[in-house]
Structure formats: structure tokens, C-alpha cells
N, C-alpha and C positions, 0 to 999 in steps of 0.2 A: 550634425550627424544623427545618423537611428538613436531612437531612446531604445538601449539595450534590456532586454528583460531578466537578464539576471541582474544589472542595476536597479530594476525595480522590485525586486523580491518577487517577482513572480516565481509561485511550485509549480511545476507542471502537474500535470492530473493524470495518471491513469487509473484503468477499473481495474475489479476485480477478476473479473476476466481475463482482461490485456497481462495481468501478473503472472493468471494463471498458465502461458503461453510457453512461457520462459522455460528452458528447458532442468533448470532449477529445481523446478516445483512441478517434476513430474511425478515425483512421489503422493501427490494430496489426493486424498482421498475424500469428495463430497459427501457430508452426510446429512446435510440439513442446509436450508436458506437459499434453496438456488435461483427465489427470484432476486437476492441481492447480490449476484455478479455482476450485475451493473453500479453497484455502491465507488464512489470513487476513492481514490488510494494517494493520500498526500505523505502519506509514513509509514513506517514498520520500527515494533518496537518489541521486547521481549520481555515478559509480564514474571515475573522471579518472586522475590520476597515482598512486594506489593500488597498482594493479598492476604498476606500474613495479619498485616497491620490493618486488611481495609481499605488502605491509603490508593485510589486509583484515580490521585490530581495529576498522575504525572502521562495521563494519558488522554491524547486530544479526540477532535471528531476524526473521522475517518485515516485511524488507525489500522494497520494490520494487524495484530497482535498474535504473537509467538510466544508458545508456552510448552514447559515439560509438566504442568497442572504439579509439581513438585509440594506446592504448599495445600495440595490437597489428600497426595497419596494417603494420609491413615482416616480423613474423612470425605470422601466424593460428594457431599452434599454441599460441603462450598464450592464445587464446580461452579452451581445456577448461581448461589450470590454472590461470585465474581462477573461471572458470564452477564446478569440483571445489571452491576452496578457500571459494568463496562459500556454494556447497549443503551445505556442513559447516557452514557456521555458520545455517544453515536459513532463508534468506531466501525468500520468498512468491513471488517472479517474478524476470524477466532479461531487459529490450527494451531494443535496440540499438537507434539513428537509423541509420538507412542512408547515411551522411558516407563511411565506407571502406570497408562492404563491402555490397553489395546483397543477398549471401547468407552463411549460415555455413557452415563445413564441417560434414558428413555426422556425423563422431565427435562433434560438440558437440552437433547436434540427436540424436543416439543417447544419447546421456550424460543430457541433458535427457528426452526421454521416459521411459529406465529410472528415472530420480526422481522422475519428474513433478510438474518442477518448469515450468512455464508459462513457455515462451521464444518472445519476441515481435521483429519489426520492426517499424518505425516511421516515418514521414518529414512532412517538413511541418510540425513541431508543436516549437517550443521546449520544451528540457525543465523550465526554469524554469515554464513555463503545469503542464506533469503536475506539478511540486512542487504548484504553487499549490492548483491544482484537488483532488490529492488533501486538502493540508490543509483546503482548503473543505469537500470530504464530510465529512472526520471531525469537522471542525466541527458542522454540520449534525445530524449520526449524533447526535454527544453533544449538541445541545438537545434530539434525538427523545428520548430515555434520559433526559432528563431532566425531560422534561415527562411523560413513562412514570411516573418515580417519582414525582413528585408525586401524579401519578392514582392511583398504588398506595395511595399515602398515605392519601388521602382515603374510598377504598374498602375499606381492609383493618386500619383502627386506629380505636380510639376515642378521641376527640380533642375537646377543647373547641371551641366552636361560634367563637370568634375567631377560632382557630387555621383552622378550617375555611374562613370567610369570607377569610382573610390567603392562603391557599395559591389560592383562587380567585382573587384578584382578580391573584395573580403570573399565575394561567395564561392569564384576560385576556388581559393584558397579554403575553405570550408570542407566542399566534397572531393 
């Protein structure tokens, strides 16, 4: 049978872009890094008490990261040395909820553009819904990819006529 790709752990990949589409996140507001909306997007995750400590192991490469910058409200200058320690570990974006600050300071949006890394504001929109939402696309993504490889399948192997009939009647059933 197809080697299924959620069997292989494959994440689908979208950009930041593709995220940006979603009707979710039409609250964000670009304000830096727009040549990385092409950065791609394997997670979303929401940056809390983190920075408190320093501690941002628990955050991989191309992240989205969701923040109320809460562990910054009475000093805005850990903004950058979170934002610095985050961009080292290569995450995909950085949007803030506007909860503490309606804007960022000038060196974070500088800091962001020379990496271009896509730094966002936000409001209105639980971040729970952006978790959601994003897991839904890439949900989505991975049946498109995999109803991709079945087609592949069908069109690029020679394969017994059961076989052929068994992969159709799944894609049927699919759309």
C-alpha cells in the first residue's frame, strides 16, 4: 500500500505568508521583516514566563511565536534579548497582542528588519484561536500532500490493477 505520510512524521510546511491568509490573523499588523514571509512555519507556540528565566530551549527553528511580552511590561528593554535569543534559535515570526505595549521600541523593530525576521502586532484574537488555526492549516496542508502522493502514485508506478482501483476508491472518499 502508499507509505502514508502522516506514518512518517512528516509536518507539512507552510510560510509565513500562507498563515498570514487565514482569516484569523487578520488582525496583524506588519512592522518589520517583510522579506521573511517566506520563512516557513512548522509551529506556533506562546512565549509566557520563558523569558522570565531566560530559558527559550523550549523553543524550536521555525516557530511562530505568540506573546503578550507580559514578562517585559515594567522593563521593554528585554524585548531585544528575548527577540536576539529567539532569532538564534531560528524561529519563522514574532507577534505580540497589544495587552502592554501598543508599540515596540525602535531597536527591536531594527533588530527585526536586519534579520528579517517578520515582527507582528495583534489584537482582538485569542492566541489560543492562532494555536488552533495554525494546527488546522497544517492539518489541511498534510491531507493536500497526501492526496498529492497518492496521485503520484497512480500516475508514476506500475502497479496491479486492485492496487489501482484500492488507491481510488480511498481518494473518493478523501474529497
Amino acid at each position: 500500500m502508499i507509505e502514508n505520510i502522516k506514518e512518517r512524521g512528516v509536518v507539512p510546511m507552510l510560510q509565513v505568508r500562507e498563515v498570514l491568509q487565514s482569516p484569523t490573523f487578520q488582525n496583524f499588523r506588519l512592522l518589520a521583516g517583510r522579506q521573511g514571509l517566506e520563512h516557513e512555519v512548522r509551529s506556533v507556540s506562546i512565549l509566557d514566563y520563558e523569558a522570565v528565566f531566560d530559558d527559550f530551549s523550549d523553543f524550536s527553528a521555525d516557530t511562530l511565536v505568540l506573546t503578550s511580552l507580559f514578562f517585559a511590561r515594567e522593563d521593554p528593554d528585554r524585548i531585544l534579548a528575548a527577540l536576539k535569543a529567539l532569532s538564534a534559535r531560528n524561529i519563522a515570526g514574532f507577534a505580540v497582542k497589544t495587552v502592554f505595549f501598543q508599540e515596540l521600541p525602535e531597536q527591536v523593530l531594527t533588530f527585526a528588519e536586519a534579520q528579517s525576521l517578520p515582527l507582528f502586532l495583534f489584537r482582538d484574537t485569542y492566541m489560543e484561536d492562532l494555536v488552533v488555526n495554525v494546527n488546522d492549516l497544517m492539518k489541511l496542508k498534510q491531507n493536500y500532500l497526501l492526496l498529492e502522493e497518492k496521485i503520484d502514485f497512480l500516475f508514476y508506478n506500475d502497479k496491479p490493477v486492485a492496487l489501482v482501483e484500492s488507491t481510488v476508491r480511498e481518494l473518493n472518499t478523501a474529497v
